[in-house]
C-alpha positions in Angstrom: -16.1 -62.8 114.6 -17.5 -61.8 111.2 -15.3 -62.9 107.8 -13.9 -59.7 106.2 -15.8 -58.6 102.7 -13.6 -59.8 100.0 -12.8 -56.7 97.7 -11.8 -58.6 94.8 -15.2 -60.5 94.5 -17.5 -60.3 91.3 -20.9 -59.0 91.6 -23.2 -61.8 89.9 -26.3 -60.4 88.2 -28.9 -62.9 86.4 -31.7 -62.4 84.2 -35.2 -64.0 84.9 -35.2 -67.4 82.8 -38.7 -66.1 81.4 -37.1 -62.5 80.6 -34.3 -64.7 78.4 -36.9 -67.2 77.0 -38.9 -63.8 75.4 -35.9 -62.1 74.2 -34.6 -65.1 72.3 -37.9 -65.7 71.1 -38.3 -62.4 69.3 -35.0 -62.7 67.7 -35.9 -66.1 66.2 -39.0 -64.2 65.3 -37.0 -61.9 63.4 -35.1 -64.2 61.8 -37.9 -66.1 60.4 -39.3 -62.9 59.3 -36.2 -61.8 57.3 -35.9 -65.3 55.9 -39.6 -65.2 54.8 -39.4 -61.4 53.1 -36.1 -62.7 51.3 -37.7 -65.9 50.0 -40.5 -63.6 49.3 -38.3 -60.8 47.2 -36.6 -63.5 45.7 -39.7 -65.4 44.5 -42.7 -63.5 43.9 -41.2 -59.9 43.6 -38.2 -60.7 41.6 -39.2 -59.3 38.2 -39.9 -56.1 40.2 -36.4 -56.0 42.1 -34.6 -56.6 38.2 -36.4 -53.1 37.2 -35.8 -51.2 40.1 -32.2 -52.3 39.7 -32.0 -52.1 36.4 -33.8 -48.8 36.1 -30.2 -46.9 37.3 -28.5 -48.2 34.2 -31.5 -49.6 31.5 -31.8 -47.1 29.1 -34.1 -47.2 25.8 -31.9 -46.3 22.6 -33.3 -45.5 19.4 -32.1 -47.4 16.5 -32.4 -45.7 12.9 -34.2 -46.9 10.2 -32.2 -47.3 7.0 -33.0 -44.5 4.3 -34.3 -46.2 1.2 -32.4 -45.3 -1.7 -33.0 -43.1 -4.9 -32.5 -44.3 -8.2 -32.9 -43.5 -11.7 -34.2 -45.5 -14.3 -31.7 -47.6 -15.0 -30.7 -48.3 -11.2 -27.8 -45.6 -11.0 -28.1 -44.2 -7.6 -28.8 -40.5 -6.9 -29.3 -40.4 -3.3 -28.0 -43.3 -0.9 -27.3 -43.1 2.7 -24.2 -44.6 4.9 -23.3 -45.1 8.5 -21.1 -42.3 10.3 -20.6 -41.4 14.0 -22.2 -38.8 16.0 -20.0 -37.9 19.2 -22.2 -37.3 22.4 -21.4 -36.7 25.9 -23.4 -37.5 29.3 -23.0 -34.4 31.8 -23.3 -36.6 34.7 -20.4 -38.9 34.3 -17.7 -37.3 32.1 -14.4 -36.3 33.5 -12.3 -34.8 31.6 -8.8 -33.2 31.8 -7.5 -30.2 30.6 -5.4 -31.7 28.1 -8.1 -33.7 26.9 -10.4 -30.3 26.5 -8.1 -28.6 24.9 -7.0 -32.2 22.1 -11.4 -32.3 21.9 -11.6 -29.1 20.6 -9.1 -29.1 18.0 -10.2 -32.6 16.9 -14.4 -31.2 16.6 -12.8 -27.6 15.4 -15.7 -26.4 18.9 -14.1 -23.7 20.6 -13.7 -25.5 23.7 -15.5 -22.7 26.0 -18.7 -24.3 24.0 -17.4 -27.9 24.8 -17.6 -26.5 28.7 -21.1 -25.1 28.5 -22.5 -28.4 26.8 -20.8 -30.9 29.1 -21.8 -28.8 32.1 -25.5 -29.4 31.6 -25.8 -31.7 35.3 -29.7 -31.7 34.6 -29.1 -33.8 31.4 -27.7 -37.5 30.6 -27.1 -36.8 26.6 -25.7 -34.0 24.8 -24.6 -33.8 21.2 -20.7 -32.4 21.1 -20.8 -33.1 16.9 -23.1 -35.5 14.7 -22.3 -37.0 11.7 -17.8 -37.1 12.1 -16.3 -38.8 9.7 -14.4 -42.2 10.5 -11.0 -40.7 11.5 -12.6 -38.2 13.8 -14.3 -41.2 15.7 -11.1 -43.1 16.2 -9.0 -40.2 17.3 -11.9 -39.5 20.0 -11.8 -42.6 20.9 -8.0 -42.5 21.6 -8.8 -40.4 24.1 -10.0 -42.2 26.5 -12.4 -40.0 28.1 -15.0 -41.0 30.1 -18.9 -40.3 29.9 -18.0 -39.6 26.3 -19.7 -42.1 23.3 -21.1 -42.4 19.9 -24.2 -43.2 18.5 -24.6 -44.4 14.8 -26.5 -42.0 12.8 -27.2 -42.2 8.7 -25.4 -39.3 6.3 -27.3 -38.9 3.0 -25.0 -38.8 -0.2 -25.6 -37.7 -3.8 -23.4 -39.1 -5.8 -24.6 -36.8 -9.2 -23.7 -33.7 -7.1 -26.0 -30.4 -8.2 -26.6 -31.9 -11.4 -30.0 -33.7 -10.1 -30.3 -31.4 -6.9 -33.2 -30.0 -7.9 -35.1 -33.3 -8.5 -33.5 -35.7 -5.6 -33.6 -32.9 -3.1 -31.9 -32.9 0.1 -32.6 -34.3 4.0 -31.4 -32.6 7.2 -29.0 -33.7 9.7 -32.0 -36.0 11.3 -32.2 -37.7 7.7 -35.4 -35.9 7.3 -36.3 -34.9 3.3 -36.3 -30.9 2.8 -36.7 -30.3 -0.9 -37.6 -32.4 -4.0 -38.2 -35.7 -4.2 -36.6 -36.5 -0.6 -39.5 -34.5 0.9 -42.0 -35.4 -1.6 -42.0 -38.7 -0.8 -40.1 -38.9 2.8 -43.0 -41.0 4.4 -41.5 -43.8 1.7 -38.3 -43.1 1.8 -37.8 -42.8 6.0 -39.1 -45.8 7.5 -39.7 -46.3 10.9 -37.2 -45.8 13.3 -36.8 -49.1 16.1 -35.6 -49.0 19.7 -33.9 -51.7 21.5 -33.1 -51.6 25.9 -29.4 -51.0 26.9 -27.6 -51.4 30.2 -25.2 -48.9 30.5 -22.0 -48.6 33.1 -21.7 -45.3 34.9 -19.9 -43.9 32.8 -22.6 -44.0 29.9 -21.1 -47.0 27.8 -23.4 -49.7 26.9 -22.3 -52.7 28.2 -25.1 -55.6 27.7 -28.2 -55.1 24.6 -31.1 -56.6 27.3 -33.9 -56.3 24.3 -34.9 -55.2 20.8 -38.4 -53.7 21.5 -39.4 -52.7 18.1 -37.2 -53.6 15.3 -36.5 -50.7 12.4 -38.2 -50.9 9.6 -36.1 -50.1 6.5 -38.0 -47.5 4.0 -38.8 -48.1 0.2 -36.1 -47.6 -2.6 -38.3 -44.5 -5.2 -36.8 -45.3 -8.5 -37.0 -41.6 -10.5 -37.8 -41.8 -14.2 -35.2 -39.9 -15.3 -31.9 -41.0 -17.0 -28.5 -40.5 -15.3 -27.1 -40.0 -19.0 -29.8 -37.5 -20.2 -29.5 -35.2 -17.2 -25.6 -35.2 -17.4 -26.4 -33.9 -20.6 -29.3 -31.3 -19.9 -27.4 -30.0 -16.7 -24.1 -29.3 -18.8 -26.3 -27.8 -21.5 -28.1 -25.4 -19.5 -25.3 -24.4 -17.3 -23.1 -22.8 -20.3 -25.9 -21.2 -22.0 -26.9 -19.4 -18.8 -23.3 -18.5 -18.2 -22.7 -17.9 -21.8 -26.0 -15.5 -22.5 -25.7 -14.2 -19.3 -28.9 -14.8 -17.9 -30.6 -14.6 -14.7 -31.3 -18.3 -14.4 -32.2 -21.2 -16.8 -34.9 -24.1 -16.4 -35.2 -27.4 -18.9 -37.7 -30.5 -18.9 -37.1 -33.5 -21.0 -39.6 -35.3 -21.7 -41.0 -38.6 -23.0 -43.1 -37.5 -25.7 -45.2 -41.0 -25.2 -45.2 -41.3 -21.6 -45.2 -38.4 -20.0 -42.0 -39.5 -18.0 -39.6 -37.2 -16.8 -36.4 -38.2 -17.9 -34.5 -34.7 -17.2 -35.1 -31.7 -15.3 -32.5 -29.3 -14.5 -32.6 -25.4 -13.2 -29.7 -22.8 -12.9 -28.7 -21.5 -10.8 -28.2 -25.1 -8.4 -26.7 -26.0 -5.4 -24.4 -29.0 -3.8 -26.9 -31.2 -1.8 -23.7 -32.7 -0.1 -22.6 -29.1 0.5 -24.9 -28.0 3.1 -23.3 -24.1 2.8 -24.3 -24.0 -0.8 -28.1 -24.2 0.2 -29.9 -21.0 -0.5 -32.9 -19.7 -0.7 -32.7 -18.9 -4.7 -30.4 -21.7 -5.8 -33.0 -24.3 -4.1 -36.0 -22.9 -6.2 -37.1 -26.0 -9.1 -38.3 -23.4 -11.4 -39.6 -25.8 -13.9 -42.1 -26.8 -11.3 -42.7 -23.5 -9.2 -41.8 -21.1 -10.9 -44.8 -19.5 -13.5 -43.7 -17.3 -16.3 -45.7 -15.9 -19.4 -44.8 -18.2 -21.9 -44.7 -16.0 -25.2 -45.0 -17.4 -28.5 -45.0 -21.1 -27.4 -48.6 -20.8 -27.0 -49.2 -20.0 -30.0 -50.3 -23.8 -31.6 -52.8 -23.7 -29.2 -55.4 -21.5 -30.6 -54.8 -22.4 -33.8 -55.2 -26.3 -32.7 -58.7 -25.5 -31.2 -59.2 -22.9 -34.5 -58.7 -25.7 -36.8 -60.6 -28.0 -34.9 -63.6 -26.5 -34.4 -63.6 -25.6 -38.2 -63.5 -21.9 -37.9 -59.6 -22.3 -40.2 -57.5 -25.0 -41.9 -54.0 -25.2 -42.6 -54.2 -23.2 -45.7 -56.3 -20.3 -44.6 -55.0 -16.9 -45.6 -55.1 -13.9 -43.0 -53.5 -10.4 -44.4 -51.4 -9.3 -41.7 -50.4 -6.0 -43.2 -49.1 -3.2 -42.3 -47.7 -5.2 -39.3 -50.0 -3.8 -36.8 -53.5 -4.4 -35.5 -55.9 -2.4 -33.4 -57.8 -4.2 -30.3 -59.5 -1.1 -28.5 -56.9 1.2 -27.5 -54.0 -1.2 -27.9 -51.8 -2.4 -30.7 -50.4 -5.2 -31.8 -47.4 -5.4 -33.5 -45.5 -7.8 -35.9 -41.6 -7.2 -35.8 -42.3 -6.4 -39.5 -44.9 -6.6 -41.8 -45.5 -10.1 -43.2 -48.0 -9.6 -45.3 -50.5 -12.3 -46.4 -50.0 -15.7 -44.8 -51.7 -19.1 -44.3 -52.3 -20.1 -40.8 -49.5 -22.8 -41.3 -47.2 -19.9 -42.4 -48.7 -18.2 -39.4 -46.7 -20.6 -37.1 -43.5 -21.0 -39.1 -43.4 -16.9 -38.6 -44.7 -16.2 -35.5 -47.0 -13.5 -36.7 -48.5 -12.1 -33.5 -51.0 -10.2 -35.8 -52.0 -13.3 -37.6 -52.5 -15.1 -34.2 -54.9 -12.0 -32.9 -57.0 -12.4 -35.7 -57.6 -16.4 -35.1 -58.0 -15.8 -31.8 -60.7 -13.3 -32.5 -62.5 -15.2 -34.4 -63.1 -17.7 -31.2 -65.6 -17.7 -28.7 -63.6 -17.0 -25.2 -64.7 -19.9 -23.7 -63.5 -22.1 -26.6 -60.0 -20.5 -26.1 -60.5 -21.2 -22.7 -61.1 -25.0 -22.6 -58.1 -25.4 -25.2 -55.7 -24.0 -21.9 -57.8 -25.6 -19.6 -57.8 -28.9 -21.2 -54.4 -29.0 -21.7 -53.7 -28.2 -17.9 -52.8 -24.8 -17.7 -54.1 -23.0 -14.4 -53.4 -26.3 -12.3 -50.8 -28.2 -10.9 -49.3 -31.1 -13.2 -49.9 -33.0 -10.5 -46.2 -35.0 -10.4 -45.9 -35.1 -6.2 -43.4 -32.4 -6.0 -44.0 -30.3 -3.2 -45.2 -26.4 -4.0 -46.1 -27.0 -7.6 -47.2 -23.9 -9.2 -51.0 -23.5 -10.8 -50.1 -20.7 -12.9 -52.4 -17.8 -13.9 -55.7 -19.0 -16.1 -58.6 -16.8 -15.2 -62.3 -17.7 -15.9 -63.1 -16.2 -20.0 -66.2 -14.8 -18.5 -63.9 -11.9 -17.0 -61.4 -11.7 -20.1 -61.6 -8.4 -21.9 -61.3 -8.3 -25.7 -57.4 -7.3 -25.2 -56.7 -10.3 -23.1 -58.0 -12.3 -25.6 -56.0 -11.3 -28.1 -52.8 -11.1 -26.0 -53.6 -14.6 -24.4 -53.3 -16.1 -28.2 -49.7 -15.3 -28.1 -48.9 -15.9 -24.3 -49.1 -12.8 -22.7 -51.9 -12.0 -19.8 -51.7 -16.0 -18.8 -48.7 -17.7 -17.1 -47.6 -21.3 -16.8 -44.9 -23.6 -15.0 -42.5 -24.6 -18.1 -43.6 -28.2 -16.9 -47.2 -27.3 -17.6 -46.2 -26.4 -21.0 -44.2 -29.0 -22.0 -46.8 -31.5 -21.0 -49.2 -29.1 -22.9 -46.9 -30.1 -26.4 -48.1 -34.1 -25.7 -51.2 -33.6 -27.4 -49.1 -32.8 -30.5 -46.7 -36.1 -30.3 -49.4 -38.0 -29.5 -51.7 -37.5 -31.5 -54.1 -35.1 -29.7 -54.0 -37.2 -26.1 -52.6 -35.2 -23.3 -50.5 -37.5 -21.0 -49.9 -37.3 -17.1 -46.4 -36.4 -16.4 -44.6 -38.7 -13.9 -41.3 -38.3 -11.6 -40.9 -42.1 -11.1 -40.5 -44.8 -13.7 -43.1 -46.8 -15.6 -43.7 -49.8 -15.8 -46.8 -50.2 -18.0 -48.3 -48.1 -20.8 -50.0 -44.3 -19.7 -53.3 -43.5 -20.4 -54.1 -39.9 -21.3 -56.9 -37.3 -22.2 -58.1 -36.8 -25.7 -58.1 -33.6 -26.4 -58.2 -32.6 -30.0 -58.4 -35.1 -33.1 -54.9 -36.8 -34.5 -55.6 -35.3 -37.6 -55.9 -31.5 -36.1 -52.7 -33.4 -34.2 -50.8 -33.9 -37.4 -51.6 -30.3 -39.0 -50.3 -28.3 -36.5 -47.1 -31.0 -36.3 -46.3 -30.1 -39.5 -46.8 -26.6 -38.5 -44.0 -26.9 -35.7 -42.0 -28.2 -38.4 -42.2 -25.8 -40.8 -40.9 -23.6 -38.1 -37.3 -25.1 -38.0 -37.1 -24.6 -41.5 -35.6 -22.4 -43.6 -37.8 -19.1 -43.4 -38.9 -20.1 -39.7 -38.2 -18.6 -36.4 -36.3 -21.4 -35.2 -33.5 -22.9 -37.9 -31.3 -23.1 -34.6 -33.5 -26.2 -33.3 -32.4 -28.3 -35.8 -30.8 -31.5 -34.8 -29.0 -32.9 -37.5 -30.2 -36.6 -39.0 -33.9 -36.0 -37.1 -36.9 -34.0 -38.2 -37.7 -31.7 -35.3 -40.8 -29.5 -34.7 -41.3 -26.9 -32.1 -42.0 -23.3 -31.4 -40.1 -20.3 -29.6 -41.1 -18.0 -27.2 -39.6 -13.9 -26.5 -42.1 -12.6 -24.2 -41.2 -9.2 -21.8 -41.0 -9.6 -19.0 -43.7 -8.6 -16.4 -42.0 -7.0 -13.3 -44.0 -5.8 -10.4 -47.4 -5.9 -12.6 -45.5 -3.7 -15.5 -43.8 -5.0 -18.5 -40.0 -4.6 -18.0 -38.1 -2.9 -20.9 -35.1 -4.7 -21.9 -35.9 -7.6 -19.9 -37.2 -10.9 -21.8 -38.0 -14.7 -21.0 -36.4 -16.5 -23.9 -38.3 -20.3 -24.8 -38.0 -22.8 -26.8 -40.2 -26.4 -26.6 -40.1 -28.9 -29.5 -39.6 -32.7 -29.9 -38.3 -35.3 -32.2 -38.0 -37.3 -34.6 -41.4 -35.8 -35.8 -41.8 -39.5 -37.8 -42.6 -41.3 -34.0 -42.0 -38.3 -31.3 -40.1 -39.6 -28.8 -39.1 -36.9 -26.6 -40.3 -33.6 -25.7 -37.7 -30.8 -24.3 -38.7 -27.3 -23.1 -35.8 -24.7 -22.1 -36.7 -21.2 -20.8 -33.6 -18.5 -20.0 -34.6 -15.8 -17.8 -33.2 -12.5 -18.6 -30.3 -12.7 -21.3 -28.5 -10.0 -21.5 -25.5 -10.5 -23.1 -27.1 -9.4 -26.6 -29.4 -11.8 -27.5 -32.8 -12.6 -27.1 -35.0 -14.2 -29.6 -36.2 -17.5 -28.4 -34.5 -18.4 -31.4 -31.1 -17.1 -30.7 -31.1 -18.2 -27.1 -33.5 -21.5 -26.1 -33.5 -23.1 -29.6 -29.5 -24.0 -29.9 -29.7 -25.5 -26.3 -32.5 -27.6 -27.0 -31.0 -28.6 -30.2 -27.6 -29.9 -28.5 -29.7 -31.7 -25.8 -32.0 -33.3 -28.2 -29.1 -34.4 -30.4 -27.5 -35.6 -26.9 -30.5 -37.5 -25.5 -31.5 -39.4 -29.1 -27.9 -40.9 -29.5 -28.1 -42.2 -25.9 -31.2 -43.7 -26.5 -30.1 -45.1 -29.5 -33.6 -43.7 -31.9 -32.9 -44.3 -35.4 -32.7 -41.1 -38.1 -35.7 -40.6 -39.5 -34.2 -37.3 -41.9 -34.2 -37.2 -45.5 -30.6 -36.3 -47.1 -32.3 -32.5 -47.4 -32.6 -32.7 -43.7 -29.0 -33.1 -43.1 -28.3 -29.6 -44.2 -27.8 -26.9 -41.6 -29.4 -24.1 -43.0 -27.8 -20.4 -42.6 -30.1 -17.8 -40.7 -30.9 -14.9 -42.5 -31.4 -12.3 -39.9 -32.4 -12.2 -36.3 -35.8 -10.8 -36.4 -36.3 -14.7 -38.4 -35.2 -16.0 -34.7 -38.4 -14.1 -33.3 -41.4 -15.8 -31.5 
């Protein structure tokens, strides 16, 4: 009898032992393998692997350069730039609550729609919300507490003088880039060059470890400006209440080293705030000493009669009738604002006798004219570094008609920067040398061009002179304790190729002590119209307050005799001509 099949029996399947041997085979295989690729990741590839891993967080930050600084002469800073925050955001890992939009925007003062559209940018890893907050703003950000939002150190430019050096220092832009003046002029100095340095950041954009500096910053160059703090306080301040006062268009003064041809003031009005970005405009940001050219008037004048006396065709004493007043060139007239009668060519000057001027200039060959404004550097830039320097209007004598001549003897048909013309007057405190003019300081003595003898040098100093006197067109000029020379200006003004009725440029340049020149000043008022308008009335009292400003700071010693110290009455305002 057969045994029953026992249900509860266990099929028993086995595997070929040569099946098993191949299987465990491959996975020791396999395990070697793995074991080799990670000894070989570890070891030979393991520079790689740190890149690929770092390369989700390792980010390359820029690092600023440090602005150099501006100074003036005497080391009192004029442009200087400190450390502030810039808040930025990354689009891909902020989160932020409503509360915390709506505290964001009040802090910033950004509508908070615009917060929205910035932060929602999920192509980008860095957008600006605000650059350049101020301390407090920082720290109440950072109270926050929101995520994917940081700051970044940036560099604000200051100016401590304010607008009274604006027009000299300049300004930068919010990248700490130079815009105007001296800040653009010479940016490549002043900017450095910027550095970078390899971050790893968490994900939600902080930096959390520096891995490298890759190029350090490189700090720029301090410019130290020739001009003095003290003199331009005083020049500013000057300018900005005879403006107001004569209600003129705008205003311009250079101040001069008569020696050196260093500017130690330069000042225009209207100005602007350069830590004010809103009171940036187009026509407050114009240096008009420097880019601006006007027809000078009657401040040309010593010119012609330098190159006259030089080439022997006058001397000092030479007498020229000028009456009735008038004189005929062509079909034009020239006119004296009276008649003057006989006068030397000395007397000429003191005057301002248009007529008198005409007829020395006459007498001249053009191109002898012409080489006296050429060599004195009228027609091209003065060559300091500021940025759009005018040329000015000097056009070849081979073209000049008789007329243009004779109006170019007393400054009309010919224009010039009022820096051009106040380097022009270095040939007459240096006895006949024209000198380079020069925004930064000096360290070492300036060579210049000779251009007429010191003895044609001295006679038409003591021309200049005479014309502060009593009897001369500028009593006004007078600074009191200094002998002062110079020569005003009133020429119409041209407007849209026409000479404009009513409408005058008012000038004044001169220097002192006439003994050892030491500085040069030239002032120009555009449009007075408040009643008066005689370069005598208008440029010659500023310059004389200035002067008497600038020699007391500088400490020169009197050279005026007790006659000197008298402040002589004017008779009339025609005497205040030019």
């Amino acid at each position: 009898m057969l045994n029953p099949i026992n249900q509860n029996a266990t099929a028993q399947v086995s595997m070929p032992a040569g099946r098993a041997r191949v299987l465990l085979g491959l996975l020791i295989l396999g395990l070697i393998g793995l074991l080799m690729r990670a000894a070989y990741l570890q070891g030979m590839q393991n520079d790689f692997l740190q890149q690929e891993g770092e390369a989700r967080f390792s980010r390359i930050v820029e690092m600023s350069a440090d602005r150099g600084m501006i100074t003036d002469r005497n080391g009192e800073i004029l442009a200087i730039s400190s450390p502030v925050a810039s808040v930025y955001a990354d689009p891909q890992t902020i989160a932020i609550t409503p509360a915390q939009l709506n505290a964001l925007s009040e802090i910033l003062a950004i509508d908070k729609t615009e917060i929205e559209r910035r932060i929602n940018r999920q192509q980008s890893r860095f957008v600006y919300l605000k650059r350049q907050v101020v301390p407090e703003i920082a720290e109440q950000i950072l109270e926050l507490g929101i995520p994917g939002i940081a700051f970044e150190t940036e560099f604000k430019r200051y100016y401590p003088e304010g607008e009274g050096a604006a027009h000299v220092v300049g300004f930068t832009d919010i990248n700490d880039q130079g815009q105007e003046g001296v800040e653009r002029g010479w940016n490549a100095v002043l900017a450095g060059e910027m550095g970078s340095r390899r971050v790893i950041k968490d994900n939600k954009g902080r930096i959390i470890e520096d891995v490298e500096n890759i190029r350090a910053p490189k700090p720029g160059q301090d410019v130290v400006l020739s001009l003095d703090r003290r003199i331009q306080h005083v020049a500013h301040r000057e300018l900005k209440k005879a403006v107001t006062m004569h209600k003129a268009k705008a205003g311009s003064m250079v101040v001069l080293d008569a020696q050196t041809g260093e500017v130690l003031a330069l000042t225009n009005f209207p100005v602007y705030n350069p830590n004010s970005r809103s009171s940036i405009s187009g026509e407050r940001i114009r240096n008009r000493v420097l880019i601006d050219a006007f027809e000078p008037g009657s401040t040309l004048k010593p010119f012609p009669v330098a190159v006259a006396i030089e080439t022997g065709h006058v001397n000092p004493n030479t007498q020229l009738q000028t009456s009735p007043g008038t004189f005929k060139v062509g079909r034009s007239v020239i006119r004296d604002v009276r008649d003057k009668g006989v006068l030397s060519v000395s007397e000429i000057i003191q005057v301002s006798s248009n007529v008198g001027m005409v007829k020395i200039a006459l007498s001249l060959p053009s191109q002898t004219l012409w080489e006296i404004y050429n060599n004195v550097g009228f027609g091209m830039p003065v060559g300091t570094g500021y940025p759009g320097e005018a040329n000015g209007l000097l056009r070849p004598y081979n073209r000049w008609r008789t007329i243009e001549q004779a109006t170019m003897s007393f400054g009309h048909g010919i224009s010039v920067s009022l820096m051009q013309l106040a380097r022009a007057y270095t040939i007459f405190t240096t006895g006949g040398e024209l000198k380079p003019v020069t925004l930064e300081k000096q360290e070492f003595p300036v060579m210049g061009q000779r251009v007429i003898s010191s003895k044609t040098a001295l006679a038409v100093s003591q021309m200049l002179e005479m014309a502060t006197q009593t009897g001369g067109t500028a009593p006004l000029a007078r600074v009191n304790g200094y002998r002062v020379a110079g020569k005003t200006g009133t020429a119409h003004k041209l407007v849209d190729g026409k000479y404009a009725k009513n409408r005058y440029i008012s000038s004044f340049v001169g220097y002192a002590p006439v003994s050892k020149p030491r500085l040069i000043i030239a002032v120009m008022l555009d449009e007075p119209s408040a009643g008066k308008y005689f370069g005598g009335e208008v440029a010659a009292p500023v310059f004389s307050q200035v002067m008497a400003g600038a020699l007391r700071i500088l400490n020169v010693p009197h050279d005026a005799t007790a006659n000197n110290l008298v402040w002589f009455p004017v008779a009339s305002m025609e005497e205040h001509g030019g």
